[in-house]
C-alpha positions as CSV (number, residue, x, y, z in Angstrom):
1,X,70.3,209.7,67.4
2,X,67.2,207.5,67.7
3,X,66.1,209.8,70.8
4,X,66.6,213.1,68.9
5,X,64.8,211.4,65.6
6,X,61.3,211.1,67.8
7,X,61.9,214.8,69.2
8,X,63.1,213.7,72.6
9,X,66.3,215.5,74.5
10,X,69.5,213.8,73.1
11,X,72.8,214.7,74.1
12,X,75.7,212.6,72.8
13,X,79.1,212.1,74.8
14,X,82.0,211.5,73.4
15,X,85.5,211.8,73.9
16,X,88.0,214.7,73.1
17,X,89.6,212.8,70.6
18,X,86.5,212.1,68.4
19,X,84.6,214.9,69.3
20,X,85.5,216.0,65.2
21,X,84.2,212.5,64.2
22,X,80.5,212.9,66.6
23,X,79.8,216.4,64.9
24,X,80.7,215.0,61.5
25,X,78.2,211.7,62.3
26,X,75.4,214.2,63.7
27,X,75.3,216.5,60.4
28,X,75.2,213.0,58.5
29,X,72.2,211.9,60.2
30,X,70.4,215.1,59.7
31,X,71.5,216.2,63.8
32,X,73.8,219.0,63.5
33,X,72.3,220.7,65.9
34,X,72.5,217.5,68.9
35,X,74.5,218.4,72.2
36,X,78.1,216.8,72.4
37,X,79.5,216.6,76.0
38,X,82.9,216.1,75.5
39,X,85.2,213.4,78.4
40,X,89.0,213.7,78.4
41,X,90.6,211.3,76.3
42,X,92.1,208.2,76.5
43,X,88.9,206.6,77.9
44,X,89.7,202.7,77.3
45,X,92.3,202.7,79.3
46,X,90.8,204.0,82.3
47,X,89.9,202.1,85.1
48,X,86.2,201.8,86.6
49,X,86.7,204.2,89.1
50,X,88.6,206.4,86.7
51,X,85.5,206.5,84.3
52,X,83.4,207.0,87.8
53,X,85.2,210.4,88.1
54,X,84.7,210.9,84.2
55,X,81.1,210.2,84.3
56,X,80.7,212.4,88.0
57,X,82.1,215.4,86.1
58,X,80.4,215.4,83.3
59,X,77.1,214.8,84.5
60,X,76.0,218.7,85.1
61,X,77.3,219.5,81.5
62,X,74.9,216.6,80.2
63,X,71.9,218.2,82.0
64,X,73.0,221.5,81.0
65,X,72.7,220.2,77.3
66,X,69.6,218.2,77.4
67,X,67.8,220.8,79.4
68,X,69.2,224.4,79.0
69,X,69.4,224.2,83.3
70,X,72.5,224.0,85.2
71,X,72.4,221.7,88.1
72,X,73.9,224.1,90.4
């Protein structure tokens, strides 16, 4: 939220679980607008290369967000 407060590209990721709780949390800060990229949930239970192949396929939708560009 700090990034988006000083007019930067912000995008927030959160998990499909809470993805009702990070829109909630981004109209409270005055960010309803801020792009969500959503990761399958559980997440804490993953292992490190589980959350690699989290991160890896959720990286274009995080550019896409931030910049309006796809990646492909």
């Amino acid at each position: 939220m700090q990034i988006a407060k000083r007019g930067r590209a912000a995008v927030a990721i959160c998990s499909s679980a809470f993805l009702t709780l990070g829109r909630a949390q981004a109209r409270a800060l005055g960010h309803a607008e801020l792009p969500i990229a959503v990761i399958a949930h559980p997440f804490g239970v993953r292992t490190r290369d589980e959350v690699r192949v989290l991160a890896d396929g959720c990286v274009d939708e995080v550019v896409k967000l931030a910049t309006g560009h796809n990646t492909k």
